[in-house]
N, C-alpha and C positions, 0 to 999 in steps of 0.2 A: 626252286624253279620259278619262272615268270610268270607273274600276273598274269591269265589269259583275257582280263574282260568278260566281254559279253562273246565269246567265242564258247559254243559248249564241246562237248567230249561225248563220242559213243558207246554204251558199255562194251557194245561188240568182240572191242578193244582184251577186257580181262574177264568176262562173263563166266567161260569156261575152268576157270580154275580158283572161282568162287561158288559156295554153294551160302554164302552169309552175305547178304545186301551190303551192310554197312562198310566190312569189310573192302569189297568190289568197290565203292564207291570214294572211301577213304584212300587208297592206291590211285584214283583218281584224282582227286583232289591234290595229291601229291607233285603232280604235274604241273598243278597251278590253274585247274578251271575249276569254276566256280558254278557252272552249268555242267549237267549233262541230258542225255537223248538217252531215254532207258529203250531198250531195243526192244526184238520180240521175245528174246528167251529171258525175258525178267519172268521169275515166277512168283505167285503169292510167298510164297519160303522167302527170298529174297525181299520183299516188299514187307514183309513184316520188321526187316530192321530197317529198311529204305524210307519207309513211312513217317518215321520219328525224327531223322534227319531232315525230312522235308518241312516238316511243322514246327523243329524249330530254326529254321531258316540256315543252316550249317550248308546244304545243296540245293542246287535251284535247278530246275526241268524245264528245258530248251523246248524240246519235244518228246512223245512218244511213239514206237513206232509197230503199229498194227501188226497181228492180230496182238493188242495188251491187253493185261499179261498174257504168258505163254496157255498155248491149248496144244494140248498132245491129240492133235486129230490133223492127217495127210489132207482129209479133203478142205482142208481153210489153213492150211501152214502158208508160208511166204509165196511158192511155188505152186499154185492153184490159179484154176479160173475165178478164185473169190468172186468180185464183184458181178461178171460177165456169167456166170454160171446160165446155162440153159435151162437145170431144171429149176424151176421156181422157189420150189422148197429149200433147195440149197443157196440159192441170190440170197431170199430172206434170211437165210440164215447168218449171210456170209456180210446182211443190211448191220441184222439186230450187232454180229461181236463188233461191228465198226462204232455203233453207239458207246457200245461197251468201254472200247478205248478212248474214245471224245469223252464220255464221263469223267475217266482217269485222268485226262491232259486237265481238261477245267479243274478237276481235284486238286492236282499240283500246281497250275499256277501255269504250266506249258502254254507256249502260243501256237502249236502245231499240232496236229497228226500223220505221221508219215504211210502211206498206203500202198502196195503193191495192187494196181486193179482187178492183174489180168493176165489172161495169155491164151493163145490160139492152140489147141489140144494137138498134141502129135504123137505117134505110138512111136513109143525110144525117146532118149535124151539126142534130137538132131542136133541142137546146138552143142553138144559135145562132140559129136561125131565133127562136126565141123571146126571145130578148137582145134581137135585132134590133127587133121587132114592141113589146117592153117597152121600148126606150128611144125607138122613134118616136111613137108610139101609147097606150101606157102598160099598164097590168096590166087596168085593167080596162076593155079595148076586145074590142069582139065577136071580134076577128082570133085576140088572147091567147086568149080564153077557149074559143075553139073548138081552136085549136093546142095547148093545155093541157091539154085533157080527151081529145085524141087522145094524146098521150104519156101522160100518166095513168092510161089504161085499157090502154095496151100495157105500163106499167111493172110496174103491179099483177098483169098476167097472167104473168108474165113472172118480177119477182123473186121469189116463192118457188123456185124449182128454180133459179134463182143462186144463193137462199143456204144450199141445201142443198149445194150442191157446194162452195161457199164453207166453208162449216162441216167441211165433210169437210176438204179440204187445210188448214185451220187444227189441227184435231185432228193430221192428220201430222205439221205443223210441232212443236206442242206435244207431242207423244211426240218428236220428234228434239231439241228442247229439255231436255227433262225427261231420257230416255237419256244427256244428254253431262253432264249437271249444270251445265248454263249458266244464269247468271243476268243474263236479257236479257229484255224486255217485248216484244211484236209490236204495236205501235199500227196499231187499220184506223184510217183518215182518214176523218173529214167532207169532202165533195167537193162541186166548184166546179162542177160540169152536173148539169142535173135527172135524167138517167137514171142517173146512180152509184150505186152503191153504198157506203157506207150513209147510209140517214138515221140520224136521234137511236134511234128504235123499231126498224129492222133493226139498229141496232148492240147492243140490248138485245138482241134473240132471239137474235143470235150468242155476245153474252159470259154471256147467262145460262145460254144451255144448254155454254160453257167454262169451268166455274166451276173456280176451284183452276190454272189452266192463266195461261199469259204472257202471255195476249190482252187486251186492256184496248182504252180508246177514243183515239185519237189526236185530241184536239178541236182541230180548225182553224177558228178564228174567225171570219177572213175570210168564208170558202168558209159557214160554218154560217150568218153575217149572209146573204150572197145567196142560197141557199135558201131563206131565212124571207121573205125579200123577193121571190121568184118564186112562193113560195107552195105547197112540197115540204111543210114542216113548221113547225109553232111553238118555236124554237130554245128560245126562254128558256123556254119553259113544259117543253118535254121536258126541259131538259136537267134544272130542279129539280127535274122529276118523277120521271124516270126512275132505275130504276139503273143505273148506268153507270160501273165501275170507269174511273178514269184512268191513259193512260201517260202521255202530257204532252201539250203543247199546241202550235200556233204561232199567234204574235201578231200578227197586222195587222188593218188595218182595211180596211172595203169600201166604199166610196162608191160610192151606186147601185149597179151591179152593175160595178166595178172594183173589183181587190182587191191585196193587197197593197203598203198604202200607212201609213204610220207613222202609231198611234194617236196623235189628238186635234192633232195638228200641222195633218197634212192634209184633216180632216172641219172644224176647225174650233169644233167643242162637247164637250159630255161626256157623250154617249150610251155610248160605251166601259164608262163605270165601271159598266154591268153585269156585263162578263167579269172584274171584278177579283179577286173571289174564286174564278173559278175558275182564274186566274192562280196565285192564292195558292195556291192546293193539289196544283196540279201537279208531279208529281215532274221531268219536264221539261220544263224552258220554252225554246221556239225564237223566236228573231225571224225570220219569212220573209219579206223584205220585195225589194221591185224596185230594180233596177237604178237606177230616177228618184229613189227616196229620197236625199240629199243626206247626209253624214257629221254634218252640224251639225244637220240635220231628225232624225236615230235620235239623235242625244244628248237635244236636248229633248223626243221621243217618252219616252223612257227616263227620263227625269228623272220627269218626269208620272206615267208608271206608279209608279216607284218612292217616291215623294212621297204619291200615291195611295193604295199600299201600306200604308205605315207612318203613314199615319189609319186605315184598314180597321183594320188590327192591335191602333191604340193603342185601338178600337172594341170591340174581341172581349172 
Protein backbone atom coordinates (compact mmCIF):
# COMPACT_ATOMS: atom_id res chain seq x y z
CA UNK A 1 0.00 0.00 0.00
CA UNK A 2 0.99 3.63 -0.32
CA UNK A 3 3.05 5.74 1.75
CA UNK A 4 0.56 7.73 3.56
CA UNK A 5 2.76 10.63 4.96
CA UNK A 6 2.07 12.63 7.60
CA UNK A 7 -1.66 11.50 7.10
CA UNK A 8 -2.56 9.40 10.38
CA UNK A 9 -5.24 6.57 10.76
CA UNK A 10 -7.92 5.99 13.40
CA UNK A 11 -7.96 2.90 15.47
CA UNK A 12 -11.79 3.22 15.34
CA UNK A 13 -11.04 1.65 12.16
CA UNK A 14 -10.16 -2.33 13.68
CA UNK A 15 -10.32 -1.61 17.44
CA UNK A 16 -13.09 -4.07 17.91
CA UNK A 17 -11.56 -7.15 16.71
CA UNK A 18 -8.48 -6.63 18.49
CA UNK A 19 -8.03 -7.33 22.00
CA UNK A 20 -3.72 -7.11 21.42
CA UNK A 21 -2.48 -3.44 20.69
CA UNK A 22 0.28 -4.27 18.46
CA UNK A 23 -1.52 -6.42 16.69
CA UNK A 24 -4.46 -3.56 15.89
CA UNK A 25 -1.74 -1.41 15.00
CA UNK A 26 0.45 -3.63 12.72
CA UNK A 27 -2.98 -4.07 10.37
CA UNK A 28 -2.65 -0.52 10.36
CA UNK A 29 0.40 0.07 9.43
CA UNK A 30 -0.32 -2.35 6.56
CA UNK A 31 -2.37 0.29 4.83
CA UNK A 32 0.62 2.41 4.75
CA UNK A 33 0.38 5.08 7.83
CA UNK A 34 2.82 5.62 9.67
CA UNK A 35 0.61 7.81 12.21
CA UNK A 36 -2.21 6.92 14.02
CA UNK A 37 -5.12 8.62 16.53
CA UNK A 38 -5.53 6.02 19.28
CA UNK A 39 -9.43 6.48 19.92
CA UNK A 40 -11.27 6.11 23.14
CA UNK A 41 -11.50 2.43 23.50
CA UNK A 42 -7.63 1.95 23.63
CA UNK A 43 -7.42 0.19 26.83
CA UNK A 44 -4.34 -0.14 29.14
CA UNK A 45 -4.48 -4.17 27.75
CA UNK A 46 -3.96 -2.74 24.35
CA UNK A 47 -1.43 -0.11 25.40
CA UNK A 48 0.74 -2.58 27.01
CA UNK A 49 1.87 -3.74 23.56
CA UNK A 50 1.00 -0.17 21.98
CA UNK A 51 3.72 1.30 24.34
CA UNK A 52 6.84 -0.52 22.93
CA UNK A 53 5.92 0.19 19.40
CA UNK A 54 5.83 3.82 20.22
CA UNK A 55 9.33 3.94 21.93
CA UNK A 56 10.85 2.38 19.46
CA UNK A 57 9.64 4.79 16.88
CA UNK A 58 7.97 1.59 14.59
CA UNK A 59 4.21 4.00 15.13
CA UNK A 60 3.86 7.48 15.57
CA UNK A 61 0.48 9.20 17.46
CA UNK A 62 -1.33 11.89 15.48
CA UNK A 63 -3.49 12.28 18.32
CA UNK A 64 -5.49 10.78 21.08
CA UNK A 65 -8.89 10.89 21.54
CA UNK A 66 -10.50 11.58 25.14
CA UNK A 67 -11.76 10.05 27.54
CA UNK A 68 -7.72 8.14 27.16
CA UNK A 69 -7.53 5.41 27.65
CA UNK A 70 -10.86 3.70 27.80
CA UNK A 71 -12.99 4.21 31.36
CA UNK A 72 -15.83 1.92 31.71
CA UNK A 73 -18.20 4.51 33.37
CA UNK A 74 -21.64 6.08 31.20
CA UNK A 75 -21.29 9.16 33.06
CA UNK A 76 -17.80 10.42 31.26
CA UNK A 77 -18.02 8.06 28.07
CA UNK A 78 -18.19 9.96 24.67
CA UNK A 79 -21.92 10.65 24.99
CA UNK A 80 -21.95 12.81 28.35
CA UNK A 81 -22.27 16.27 29.45
CA UNK A 82 -18.27 15.70 30.31
CA UNK A 83 -17.09 19.07 30.34
CA UNK A 84 -20.59 21.18 30.86
CA UNK A 85 -21.60 18.80 33.62
CA UNK A 86 -23.68 20.91 36.14
CA UNK A 87 -22.90 19.23 39.04
CA UNK A 88 -19.49 20.27 40.18
CA UNK A 89 -18.03 17.20 41.29
CA UNK A 90 -18.68 15.68 38.07
CA UNK A 91 -17.06 18.84 35.76
CA UNK A 92 -14.01 18.08 38.11
CA UNK A 93 -14.08 15.02 37.41
CA UNK A 94 -14.85 14.98 33.81
CA UNK A 95 -11.49 18.40 34.24
CA UNK A 96 -8.96 15.85 36.00
CA UNK A 97 -9.61 12.40 33.10
CA UNK A 98 -8.91 15.26 30.28
CA UNK A 99 -5.52 15.93 32.16
CA UNK A 100 -5.30 12.38 32.16
CA UNK A 101 -5.42 12.10 28.36
CA UNK A 102 -2.94 15.45 27.59
CA UNK A 103 -0.55 13.42 29.91
CA UNK A 104 -0.85 10.48 27.44
CA UNK A 105 -0.78 12.73 24.07
CA UNK A 106 2.72 14.57 25.36
CA UNK A 107 3.69 10.83 26.49
CA UNK A 108 3.68 9.78 22.69
CA UNK A 109 4.71 12.52 21.04
CA UNK A 110 0.83 13.37 19.80
CA UNK A 111 0.16 17.10 18.81
CA UNK A 112 -3.50 16.71 19.68
CA UNK A 113 -6.32 15.84 22.04
CA UNK A 114 -9.43 15.13 20.59
CA UNK A 115 -12.67 16.09 23.01
CA UNK A 116 -16.23 15.64 22.88
CA UNK A 117 -17.27 18.76 25.38
CA UNK A 118 -20.79 18.31 25.67
CA UNK A 119 -24.26 18.14 25.11
CA UNK A 120 -27.65 19.55 26.15
CA UNK A 121 -29.58 16.68 28.48
CA UNK A 122 -32.68 15.20 26.86
CA UNK A 123 -34.88 12.13 28.29
CA UNK A 124 -34.75 9.69 25.16
CA UNK A 125 -32.30 9.47 22.43
CA UNK A 126 -34.27 12.71 20.34
CA UNK A 127 -31.73 12.64 17.95
CA UNK A 128 -32.66 9.13 16.94
CA UNK A 129 -36.07 9.74 17.00
CA UNK A 130 -35.32 12.31 14.52
CA UNK A 131 -32.84 10.10 12.12
CA UNK A 132 -35.67 7.78 12.33
CA UNK A 133 -38.68 10.23 11.28
CA UNK A 134 -35.66 11.78 8.51
CA UNK A 135 -34.95 8.68 6.80
CA UNK A 136 -38.69 7.47 6.70
CA UNK A 137 -40.50 10.45 6.11
CA UNK A 138 -37.87 13.02 5.04
CA UNK A 139 -36.66 16.45 6.50
CA UNK A 140 -39.26 18.17 5.42
CA UNK A 141 -42.57 16.25 6.88
CA UNK A 142 -44.72 17.71 9.39
CA UNK A 143 -43.55 14.72 11.95
CA UNK A 144 -39.54 16.28 11.51
CA UNK A 145 -40.53 19.73 11.74
CA UNK A 146 -42.64 19.53 14.79
CA UNK A 147 -39.81 17.00 16.48
CA UNK A 148 -37.18 19.54 15.39
CA UNK A 149 -38.39 22.60 16.73
CA UNK A 150 -39.08 20.83 20.06
CA UNK A 151 -35.39 19.94 20.46
CA UNK A 152 -34.40 23.30 19.07
CA UNK A 153 -36.12 25.39 21.54
CA UNK A 154 -34.81 22.97 24.39
CA UNK A 155 -31.34 23.18 22.78
CA UNK A 156 -31.15 26.91 22.54
CA UNK A 157 -32.48 27.23 26.21
CA UNK A 158 -30.27 25.09 27.47
CA UNK A 159 -26.75 25.50 25.64
CA UNK A 160 -25.66 28.72 27.04
CA UNK A 161 -24.89 27.53 30.65
CA UNK A 162 -23.37 24.32 28.96
CA UNK A 163 -21.05 26.47 27.40
CA UNK A 164 -20.19 28.46 30.22
CA UNK A 165 -19.25 25.49 32.27
CA UNK A 166 -17.75 24.13 29.25
CA UNK A 167 -15.55 27.20 28.90
CA UNK A 168 -14.69 27.14 32.39
CA UNK A 169 -13.02 23.36 32.58
CA UNK A 170 -11.41 24.41 29.04
CA UNK A 171 -9.68 27.45 30.75
CA UNK A 172 -8.56 24.73 33.54
CA UNK A 173 -7.23 22.45 31.19
CA UNK A 174 -5.42 25.35 29.36
CA UNK A 175 -3.79 26.76 32.64
CA UNK A 176 -2.77 22.88 33.34
CA UNK A 177 -1.36 22.97 29.85
CA UNK A 178 0.30 26.20 29.80
CA UNK A 179 1.88 25.45 33.91
CA UNK A 180 3.69 22.07 32.38
CA UNK A 181 4.96 23.79 29.08
CA UNK A 182 3.25 21.25 27.07
CA UNK A 183 2.84 21.60 23.52
CA UNK A 184 -0.30 19.75 22.68
CA UNK A 185 -3.70 21.31 21.09
CA UNK A 186 -7.27 20.31 22.78
CA UNK A 187 -9.49 19.76 19.62
CA UNK A 188 -13.53 20.17 20.75
CA UNK A 189 -15.20 17.91 17.92
CA UNK A 190 -18.01 18.74 15.49
CA UNK A 191 -20.63 16.03 16.64
CA UNK A 192 -22.73 13.61 15.06
CA UNK A 193 -26.38 14.26 17.34
CA UNK A 194 -28.27 17.42 17.06
CA UNK A 195 -28.04 18.13 20.86
CA UNK A 196 -24.06 18.18 20.98
CA UNK A 197 -22.02 20.33 21.66
CA UNK A 198 -20.59 22.23 19.47
CA UNK A 199 -21.83 23.60 16.52
CA UNK A 200 -19.60 25.79 13.85
CA UNK A 201 -20.89 29.28 16.09
CA UNK A 202 -20.62 27.62 19.67
CA UNK A 203 -17.19 26.44 18.70
CA UNK A 204 -16.44 30.17 17.78
CA UNK A 205 -17.74 31.75 21.34
CA UNK A 206 -15.56 29.03 23.04
CA UNK A 207 -12.31 29.54 21.09
CA UNK A 208 -12.74 33.30 20.82
CA UNK A 209 -13.21 33.96 24.18
CA UNK A 210 -9.67 31.08 24.49
CA UNK A 211 -7.64 33.09 22.50
CA UNK A 212 -3.64 32.50 22.84
CA UNK A 213 -4.71 29.03 24.74
CA UNK A 214 -4.48 25.18 23.09
CA UNK A 215 -8.06 25.07 22.28
CA UNK A 216 -8.65 25.05 18.66
CA UNK A 217 -11.73 23.33 16.54
CA UNK A 218 -11.35 19.56 15.94
CA UNK A 219 -13.49 19.55 12.36
CA UNK A 220 -15.06 16.30 11.71
CA UNK A 221 -16.39 16.19 8.51
CA UNK A 222 -18.59 13.43 8.47
CA UNK A 223 -20.43 14.47 11.72
CA UNK A 224 -20.36 18.52 10.41
CA UNK A 225 -21.95 17.10 6.58
CA UNK A 226 -25.03 15.42 8.91
CA UNK A 227 -25.65 18.35 10.76
CA UNK A 228 -25.98 20.52 7.94
CA UNK A 229 -28.28 17.93 6.48
CA UNK A 230 -30.63 17.66 9.68
CA UNK A 231 -30.56 21.28 9.59
CA UNK A 232 -28.35 22.37 13.13
CA UNK A 233 -26.24 24.75 11.02
CA UNK A 234 -24.89 25.68 7.48
CA UNK A 235 -21.53 23.85 7.56
CA UNK A 236 -19.88 25.46 4.51
CA UNK A 237 -21.03 28.71 5.02
CA UNK A 238 -19.89 28.98 8.83
CA UNK A 239 -17.11 27.20 8.55
CA UNK A 240 -15.63 30.15 5.57
CA UNK A 241 -17.29 32.52 7.64
CA UNK A 242 -16.25 31.97 10.90
CA UNK A 243 -13.17 32.23 12.85
CA UNK A 244 -12.21 29.14 13.91
CA UNK A 245 -8.65 28.38 14.55
CA UNK A 246 -7.95 24.56 13.49
CA UNK A 247 -6.36 21.59 15.48
CA UNK A 248 -7.06 18.97 12.81
CA UNK A 249 -9.59 17.18 11.20
CA UNK A 250 -11.21 13.63 10.52
CA UNK A 251 -11.94 12.54 7.24
CA UNK A 252 -14.94 10.59 6.11
CA UNK A 253 -17.82 10.97 4.39
CA UNK A 254 -21.55 10.88 5.28
CA UNK A 255 -24.18 9.52 3.18
CA UNK A 256 -27.43 10.58 4.06
CA UNK A 257 -27.17 10.53 7.58
CA UNK A 258 -24.45 7.53 7.83
CA UNK A 259 -21.15 8.40 8.46
CA UNK A 260 -17.84 7.32 8.36
CA UNK A 261 -17.41 5.81 5.02
CA UNK A 262 -14.38 6.65 2.61
CA UNK A 263 -14.46 9.77 0.53
CA UNK A 264 -15.76 9.60 -3.00
CA UNK A 265 -15.29 5.79 -3.15
CA UNK A 266 -18.52 5.34 -1.37
CA UNK A 267 -20.85 8.56 -2.30
CA UNK A 268 -19.82 7.89 -5.57
CA UNK A 269 -19.32 11.90 -6.87
CA UNK A 270 -17.28 14.76 -5.98
CA UNK A 271 -19.21 16.69 -3.49
CA UNK A 272 -16.15 16.02 -1.16
CA UNK A 273 -13.93 18.52 -2.91
CA UNK A 274 -15.47 21.12 -0.82
CA UNK A 275 -13.61 19.93 2.52
CA UNK A 276 -10.23 19.92 0.38
CA UNK A 277 -8.89 22.84 1.46
CA UNK A 278 -9.70 22.53 4.72
CA UNK A 279 -7.95 19.11 4.46
CA UNK A 280 -5.08 21.04 3.27
CA UNK A 281 -4.61 23.30 6.15
CA UNK A 282 -5.14 21.07 8.77
CA UNK A 283 -2.25 20.56 11.11
CA UNK A 284 -3.80 17.10 11.73
CA UNK A 285 -5.38 15.07 9.52
CA UNK A 286 -7.28 11.72 10.88
CA UNK A 287 -8.89 9.08 8.70
CA UNK A 288 -11.90 7.88 11.01
CA UNK A 289 -13.29 5.66 9.01
CA UNK A 290 -15.67 1.92 9.84
CA UNK A 291 -14.88 -1.20 10.21
CA UNK A 292 -16.96 -1.78 6.47
CA UNK A 293 -14.33 0.23 4.71
CA UNK A 294 -12.48 -2.38 2.86
CA UNK A 295 -8.25 -1.96 2.73
CA UNK A 296 -8.39 -1.44 -1.32
CA UNK A 297 -11.77 1.13 -0.72
CA UNK A 298 -9.04 3.65 1.93
CA UNK A 299 -6.35 3.25 -0.67
CA UNK A 300 -8.39 4.62 -3.58
CA UNK A 301 -10.27 6.94 -1.10
CA UNK A 302 -6.61 8.16 -0.50
CA UNK A 303 -5.39 8.37 -3.76
CA UNK A 304 -8.35 10.75 -4.72
CA UNK A 305 -7.74 12.98 -1.92
CA UNK A 306 -4.29 13.17 -2.54
CA UNK A 307 -4.58 13.59 -6.40
CA UNK A 308 -7.02 16.12 -5.53
CA UNK A 309 -4.75 17.74 -3.38
CA UNK A 310 -1.84 18.53 -5.56
CA UNK A 311 -4.43 20.21 -8.30
CA UNK A 312 -5.76 22.47 -5.35
CA UNK A 313 -1.90 23.28 -4.66
CA UNK A 314 -0.75 23.31 -8.31
CA UNK A 315 -4.02 26.10 -8.07
CA UNK A 316 -2.83 28.24 -5.24
Amino acid sequence: MRNKGDFSFSTCWNIKKHRDGKAMLEEIMELGFQHVELNYNVTREHLATIEPMIERGTIGVSSVHHAFPFIDDKDFDTDSPMLGYEEEDKRRRAVDLLKQSVEYAVRYGAKAVVVHPGEVAFQGNIDARLKEIYKNQGRDSEAYAALWTTMLEQRQNQAPQNLERIHRSLEEISDFIGQRGYKVAIGIETRARCYQIPTLREAEWLTSRLKGSPVGLWYDIGHAMMMDRMGLYENLRDLQELDLPLAGVHIHETIGLSDHWCPYVHSGNDDFDVFLDTIRKAPVRVYELKSACMPEEIEQSHNQIINKLLTLEGQA
